[in-house]
C-alpha positions as CSV (number, residue, x, y, z in Angstrom):
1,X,11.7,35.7,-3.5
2,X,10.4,34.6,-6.9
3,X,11.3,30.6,-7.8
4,X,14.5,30.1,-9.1
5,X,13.7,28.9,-12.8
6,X,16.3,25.5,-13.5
7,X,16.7,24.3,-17.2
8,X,17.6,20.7,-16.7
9,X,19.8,19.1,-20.0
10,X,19.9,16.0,-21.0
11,X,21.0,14.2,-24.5
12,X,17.3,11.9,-24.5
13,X,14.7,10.9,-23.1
14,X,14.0,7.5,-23.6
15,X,14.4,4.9,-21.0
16,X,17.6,4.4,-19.2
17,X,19.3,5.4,-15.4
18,X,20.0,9.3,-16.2
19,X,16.9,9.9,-18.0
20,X,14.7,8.3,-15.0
21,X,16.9,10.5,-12.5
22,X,15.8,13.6,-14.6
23,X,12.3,12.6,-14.6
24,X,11.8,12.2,-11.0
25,X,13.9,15.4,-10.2
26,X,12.5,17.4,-12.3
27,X,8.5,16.7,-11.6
28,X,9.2,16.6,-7.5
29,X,11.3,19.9,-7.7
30,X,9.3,21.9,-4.8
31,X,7.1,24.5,-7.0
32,X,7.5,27.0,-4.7
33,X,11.4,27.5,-5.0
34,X,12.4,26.0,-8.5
35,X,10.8,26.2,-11.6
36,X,12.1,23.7,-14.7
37,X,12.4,23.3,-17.8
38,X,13.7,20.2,-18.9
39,X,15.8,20.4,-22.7
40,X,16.8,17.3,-24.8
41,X,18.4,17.0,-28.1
42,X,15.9,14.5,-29.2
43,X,12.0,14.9,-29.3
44,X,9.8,11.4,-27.9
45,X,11.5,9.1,-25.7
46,X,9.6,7.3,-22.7
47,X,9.8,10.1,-20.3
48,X,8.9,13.5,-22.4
49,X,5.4,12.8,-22.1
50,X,5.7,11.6,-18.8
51,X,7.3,15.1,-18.1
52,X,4.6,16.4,-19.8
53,X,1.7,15.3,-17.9
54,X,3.1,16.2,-14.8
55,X,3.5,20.4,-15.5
56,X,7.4,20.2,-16.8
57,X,8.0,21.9,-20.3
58,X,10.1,20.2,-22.6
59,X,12.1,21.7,-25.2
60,X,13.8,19.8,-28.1
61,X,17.3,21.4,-29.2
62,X,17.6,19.8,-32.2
63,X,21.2,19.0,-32.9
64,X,21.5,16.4,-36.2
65,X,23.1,17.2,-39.5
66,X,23.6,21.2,-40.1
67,X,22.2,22.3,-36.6
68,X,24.9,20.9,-34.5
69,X,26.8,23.7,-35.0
70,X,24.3,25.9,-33.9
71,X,22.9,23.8,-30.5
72,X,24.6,26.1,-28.1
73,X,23.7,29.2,-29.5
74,X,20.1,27.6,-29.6
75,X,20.6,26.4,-26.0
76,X,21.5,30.0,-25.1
77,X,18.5,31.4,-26.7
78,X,16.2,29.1,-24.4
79,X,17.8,30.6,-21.6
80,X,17.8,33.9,-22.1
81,X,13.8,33.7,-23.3
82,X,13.0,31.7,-20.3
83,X,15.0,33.7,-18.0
84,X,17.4,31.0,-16.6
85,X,18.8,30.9,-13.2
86,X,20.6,27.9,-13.6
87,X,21.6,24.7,-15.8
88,X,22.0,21.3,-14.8
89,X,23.1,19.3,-17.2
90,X,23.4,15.2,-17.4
91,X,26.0,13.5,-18.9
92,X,29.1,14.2,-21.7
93,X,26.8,15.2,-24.7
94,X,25.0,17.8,-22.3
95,X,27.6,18.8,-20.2
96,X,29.9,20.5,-22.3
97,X,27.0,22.1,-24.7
98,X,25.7,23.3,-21.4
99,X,28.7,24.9,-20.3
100,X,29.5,26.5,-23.6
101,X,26.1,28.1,-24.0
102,X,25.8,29.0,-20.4
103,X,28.7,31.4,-21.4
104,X,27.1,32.6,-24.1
105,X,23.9,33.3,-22.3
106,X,26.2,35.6,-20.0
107,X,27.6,33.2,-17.8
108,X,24.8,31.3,-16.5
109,X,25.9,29.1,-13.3
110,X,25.7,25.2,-14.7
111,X,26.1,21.9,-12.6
112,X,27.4,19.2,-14.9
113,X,27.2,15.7,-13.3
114,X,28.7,12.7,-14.4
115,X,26.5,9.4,-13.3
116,X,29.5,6.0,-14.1
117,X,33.5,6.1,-13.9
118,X,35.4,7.3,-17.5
119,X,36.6,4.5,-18.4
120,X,34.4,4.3,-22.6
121,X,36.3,7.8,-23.5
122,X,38.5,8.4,-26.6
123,X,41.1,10.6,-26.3
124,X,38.7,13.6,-27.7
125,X,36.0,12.8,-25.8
126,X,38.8,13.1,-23.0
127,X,39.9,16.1,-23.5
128,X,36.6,18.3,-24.2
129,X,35.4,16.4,-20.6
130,X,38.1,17.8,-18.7
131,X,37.8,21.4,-20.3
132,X,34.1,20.9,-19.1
133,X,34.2,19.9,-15.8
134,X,36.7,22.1,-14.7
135,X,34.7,25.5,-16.1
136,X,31.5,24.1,-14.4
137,X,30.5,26.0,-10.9
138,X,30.0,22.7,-9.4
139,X,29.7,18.6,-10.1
140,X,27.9,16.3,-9.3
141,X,29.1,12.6,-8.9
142,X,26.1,9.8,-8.1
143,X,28.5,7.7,-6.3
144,X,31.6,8.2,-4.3
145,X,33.6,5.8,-7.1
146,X,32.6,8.8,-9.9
147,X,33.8,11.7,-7.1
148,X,37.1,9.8,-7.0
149,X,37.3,9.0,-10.7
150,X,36.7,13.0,-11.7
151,X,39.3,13.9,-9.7
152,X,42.0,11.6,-10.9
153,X,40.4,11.8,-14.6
154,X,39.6,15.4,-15.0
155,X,41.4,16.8,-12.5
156,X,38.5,18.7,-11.0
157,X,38.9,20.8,-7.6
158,X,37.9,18.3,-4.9
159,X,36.1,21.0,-3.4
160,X,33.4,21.9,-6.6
161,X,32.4,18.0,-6.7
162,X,29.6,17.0,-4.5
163,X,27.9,13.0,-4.2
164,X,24.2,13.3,-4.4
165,X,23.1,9.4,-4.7
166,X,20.4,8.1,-7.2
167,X,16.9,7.6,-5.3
168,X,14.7,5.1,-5.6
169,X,11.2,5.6,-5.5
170,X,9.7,3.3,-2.6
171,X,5.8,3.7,-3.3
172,X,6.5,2.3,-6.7
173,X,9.3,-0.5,-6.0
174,X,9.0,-2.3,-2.3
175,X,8.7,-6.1,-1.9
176,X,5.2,-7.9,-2.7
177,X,2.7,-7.8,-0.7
178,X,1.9,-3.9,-0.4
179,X,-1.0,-3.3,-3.2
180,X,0.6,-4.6,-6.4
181,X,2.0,-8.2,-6.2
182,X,4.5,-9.8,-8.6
183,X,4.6,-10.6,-12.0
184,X,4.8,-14.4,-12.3
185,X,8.2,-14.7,-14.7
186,X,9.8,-17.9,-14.2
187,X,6.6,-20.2,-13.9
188,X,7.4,-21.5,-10.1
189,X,11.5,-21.9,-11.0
190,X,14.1,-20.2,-9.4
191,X,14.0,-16.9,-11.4
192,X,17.5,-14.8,-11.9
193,X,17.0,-11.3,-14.1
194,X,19.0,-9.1,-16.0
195,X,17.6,-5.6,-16.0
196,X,18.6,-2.9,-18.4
197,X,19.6,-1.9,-21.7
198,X,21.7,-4.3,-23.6
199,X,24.9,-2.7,-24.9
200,X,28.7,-3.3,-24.2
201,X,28.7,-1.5,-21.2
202,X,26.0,-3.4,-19.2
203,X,27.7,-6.8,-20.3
204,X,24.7,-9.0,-21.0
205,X,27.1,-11.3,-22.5
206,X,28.5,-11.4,-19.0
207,X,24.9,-12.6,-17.9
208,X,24.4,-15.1,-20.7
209,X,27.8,-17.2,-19.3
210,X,26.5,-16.9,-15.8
211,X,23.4,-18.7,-16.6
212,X,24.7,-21.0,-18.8
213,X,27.0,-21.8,-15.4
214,X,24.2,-21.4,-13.3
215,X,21.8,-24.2,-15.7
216,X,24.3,-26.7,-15.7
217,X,24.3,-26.9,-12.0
218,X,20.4,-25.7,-11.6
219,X,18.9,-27.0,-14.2
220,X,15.6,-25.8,-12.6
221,X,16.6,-22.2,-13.0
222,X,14.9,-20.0,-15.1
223,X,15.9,-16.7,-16.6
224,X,14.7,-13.1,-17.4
225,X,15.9,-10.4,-19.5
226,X,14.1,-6.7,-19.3
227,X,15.3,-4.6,-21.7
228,X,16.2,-3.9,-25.4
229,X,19.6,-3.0,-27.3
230,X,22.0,-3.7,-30.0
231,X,23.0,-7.4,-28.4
232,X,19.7,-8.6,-28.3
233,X,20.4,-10.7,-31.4
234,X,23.7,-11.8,-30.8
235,X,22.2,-12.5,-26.8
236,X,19.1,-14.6,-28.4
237,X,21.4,-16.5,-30.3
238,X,23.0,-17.7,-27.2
239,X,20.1,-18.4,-25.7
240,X,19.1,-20.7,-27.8
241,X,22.2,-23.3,-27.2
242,X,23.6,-25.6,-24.6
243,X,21.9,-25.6,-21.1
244,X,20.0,-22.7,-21.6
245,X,17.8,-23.4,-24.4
246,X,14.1,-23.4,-23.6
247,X,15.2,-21.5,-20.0
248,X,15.8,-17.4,-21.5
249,X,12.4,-14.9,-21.7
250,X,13.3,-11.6,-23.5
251,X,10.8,-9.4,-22.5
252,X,12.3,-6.0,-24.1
253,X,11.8,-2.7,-22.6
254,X,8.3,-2.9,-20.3
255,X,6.0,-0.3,-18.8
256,X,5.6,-2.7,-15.4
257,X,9.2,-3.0,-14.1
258,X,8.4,-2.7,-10.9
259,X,6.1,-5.6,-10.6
260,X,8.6,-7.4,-12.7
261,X,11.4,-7.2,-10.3
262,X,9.5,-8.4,-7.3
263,X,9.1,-11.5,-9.2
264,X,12.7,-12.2,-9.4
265,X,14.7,-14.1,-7.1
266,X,17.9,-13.2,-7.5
267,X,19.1,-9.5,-9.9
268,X,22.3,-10.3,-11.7
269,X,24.3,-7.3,-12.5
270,X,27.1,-7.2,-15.0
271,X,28.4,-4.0,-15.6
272,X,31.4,-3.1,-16.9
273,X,31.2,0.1,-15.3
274,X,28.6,2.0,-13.1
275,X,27.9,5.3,-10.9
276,X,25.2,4.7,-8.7
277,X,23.4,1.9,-10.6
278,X,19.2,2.0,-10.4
279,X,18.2,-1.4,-11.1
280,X,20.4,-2.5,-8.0
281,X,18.3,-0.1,-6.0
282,X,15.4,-1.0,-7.2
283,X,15.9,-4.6,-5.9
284,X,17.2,-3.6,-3.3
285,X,14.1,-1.6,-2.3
286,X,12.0,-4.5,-3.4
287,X,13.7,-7.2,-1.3
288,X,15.3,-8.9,-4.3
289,X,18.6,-10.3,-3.5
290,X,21.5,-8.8,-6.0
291,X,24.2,-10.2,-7.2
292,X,26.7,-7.2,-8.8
293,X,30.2,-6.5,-10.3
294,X,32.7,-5.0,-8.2
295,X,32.7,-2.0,-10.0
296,X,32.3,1.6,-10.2
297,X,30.0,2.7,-7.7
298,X,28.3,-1.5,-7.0
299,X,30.4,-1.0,-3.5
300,X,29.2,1.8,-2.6
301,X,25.8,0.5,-2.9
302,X,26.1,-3.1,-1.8
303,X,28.4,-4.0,1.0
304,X,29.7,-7.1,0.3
305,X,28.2,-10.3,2.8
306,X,26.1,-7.6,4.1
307,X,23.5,-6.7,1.0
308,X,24.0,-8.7,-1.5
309,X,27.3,-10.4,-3.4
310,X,29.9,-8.9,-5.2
311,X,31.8,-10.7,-8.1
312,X,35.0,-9.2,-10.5
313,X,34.0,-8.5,-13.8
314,X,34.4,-11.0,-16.4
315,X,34.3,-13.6,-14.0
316,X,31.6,-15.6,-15.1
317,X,32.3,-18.4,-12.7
318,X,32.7,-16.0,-9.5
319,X,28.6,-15.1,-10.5
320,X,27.5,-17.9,-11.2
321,X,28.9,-18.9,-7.3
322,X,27.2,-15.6,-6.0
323,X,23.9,-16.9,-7.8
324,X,24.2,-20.1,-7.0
325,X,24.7,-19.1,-3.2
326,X,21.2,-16.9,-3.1
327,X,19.4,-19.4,-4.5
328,X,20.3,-22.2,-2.7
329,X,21.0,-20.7,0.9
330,X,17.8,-19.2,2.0
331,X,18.5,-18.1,5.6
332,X,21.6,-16.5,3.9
333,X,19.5,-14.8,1.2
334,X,16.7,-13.6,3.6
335,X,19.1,-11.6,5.8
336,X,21.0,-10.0,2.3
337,X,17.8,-8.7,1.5
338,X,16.4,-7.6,4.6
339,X,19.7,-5.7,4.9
340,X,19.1,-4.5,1.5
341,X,16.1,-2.9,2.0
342,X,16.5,-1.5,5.4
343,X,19.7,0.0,3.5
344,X,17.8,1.6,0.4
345,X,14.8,3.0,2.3
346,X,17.5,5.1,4.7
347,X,20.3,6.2,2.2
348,X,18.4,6.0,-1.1
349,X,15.5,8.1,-1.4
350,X,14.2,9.7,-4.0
351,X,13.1,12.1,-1.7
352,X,16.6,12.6,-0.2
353,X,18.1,13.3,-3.8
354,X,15.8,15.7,-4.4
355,X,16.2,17.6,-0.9
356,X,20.1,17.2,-1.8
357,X,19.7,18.4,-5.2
358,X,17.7,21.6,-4.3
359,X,19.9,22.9,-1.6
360,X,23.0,22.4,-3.8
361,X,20.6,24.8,-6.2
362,X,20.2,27.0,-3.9
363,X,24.2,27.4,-3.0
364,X,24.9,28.3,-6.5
365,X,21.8,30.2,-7.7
């Protein structure tokens, strides 16, 4: 049987937890029983030529100004001229344009899935979600927190919503010591990192109070933040008072983040809301110890006392505690993080998404 050819959708392609997913699935799809194309709505981005270089086609479906109106027809034109088995689209901006012009293309079978809990949607956004979701032939949910969520929230039928977890890709991020060593970020200190892009919903604020906490009462501590945003300025600003002047590196958004989280001690995440959160996977599977918000999916990934520490959101005092404690206790720390990595080289493989994903293909195609 000829390969099944997959048109993978996503809003961009510039650096962030979807768009990496996307990039990985799409360039380790086996040849021999999928072929993709991935489309975006914005041309560039970190991992279009990445894409690129590894056999995928990218198309650009231009959707700004007067073309907006006309992205799904557009969208339904690319399927029909490449001959499109199926869509999988990633997140809102994707999901519903690919269920709308997978009916226009004559009823192409499209997979939305939905990667963090609801919780940022207006009423609109809402509304044209649930009308979505519940037309798609199937959903995927990254974590079992986003399965429960759709159901509550959009009311889709338990039954069309599977979990496929996020993988983590362990011949680039695995402790030091394996080929590529650490990158030195904290100059011998106690080194604490945020990783990720700095808007609302990632909470660097969140961070910035934790470390302020954590310099009081460490004053050796020293800490790292990867990653770029609209907060950066107002984060900097903080930075620059109090206990923690002198003691926060801004490194922006970097080629080498693998060798930058196995110089970390300790991964703080603050997230106001998460699916299946990478950068917690990514430390996991390089035997840095994480210290999370309950939230979303974080449970699902880290058992509490088991892998790593769990603290509420907003409760700057309950992570600086959890930091505190993985710094301080290193017995404690080293059996978090050999838990964690036992933990994210079984369930969280970037080769066990990809097996998941392709049979899920293959039920609906």
């Amino acid at each position: 049987m000829a390969p099944r050819r997959v048109l993978i959708l996503i809003g961009q392609l510039a650096r962030g937890g979807a768009e990496r997913q996307v990039h990985e699935l799409a360039r380790r799809l086996p040849r021999d029983r999928f072929v993709p194309t991935v489309a975006t709505f914005e041309a560039g981005g970190h991992y279009q030529p990445l894409l690129e270089a590894a056999g995928v086609e990218v198309a650009v479906i231009a959707k700004d100004g007067w073309r907006e109106a006309m992205a799904p027809a557009r969208l339904a034109a690319l399927m029909r001229s490449r001959g499109i088995d199926l869509v999988h689209a990633f997140l809102f901006p994707a999901n519903w344009r690919a269920v709308l012009s997978g009916k226009l293309a004559g009823g192409r079978p499209t997979l939305c899935a939905v990667r963090s809990t609801g919780v940022w949607m207006n009423s609109r956004h809402r509304m044209m979600d649930r009308m979505a979701l519940r037309r798609a032939d199937a959903v995927v949910a990254n974590a079992p927190a986003v399965r429960d969520d759709l159901i509550a929230r959009a009311g889709v039928d338990p039954g069309r919503v599977r979990v496929i977890l996020n993988g983590v890709d362990s011949d680039l991020f695995h402790p030091a010591g394996l080929g590529r060593d650490a990158v030195e970020v904290s100059g011998g200190h106690p080194a604490i990192g945020f990783v990720g892009s700095l808007r609302e919903a990632k909470d660097p604020r969140l961070f910035m109070g934790i470390a302020r906490l954590v310099a009081e009462r460490l004053p050796a501590a020293r800490f790292t933040i990867v990653g770029d945003g609209p907060l950066r300025g107002a984060l900097e600003r903080l930075a620059s008072e109090g206990a923690l002047a002198g003691r926060v590196r801004f490194l922006g958004e970097r080629n080498d983040i693998p060798d930058l989280m196995r110089g970390l001690d300790v991964l703080a995440v603050t997230s106001l809301r998460e699916g299946c959160c990478n950068a917690i996977l990514e430390a996991m599977a390089s035997g840095v110890a994480v210290a999370a918000t309950a939230v979303g999916g974080n449970p699902d990934l880290v058992r509490p006392g088991v892998d790593g520490l769990l603290f509420p959101h907003g409760d700057a005092a309950g992570g600086a505690d959890a930091v505190l404690a993985l710094l301080t206790d290193g017995a404690r720390a080293s059996v978090l993080r050999a838990s964690a990595l036992a933990r994210a080289r079984e369930r969280f493989s970037v080769e066990a998404m990809v097996r998941e994903t392709s049979a899920l293909y293959e039920e609906l195609s």
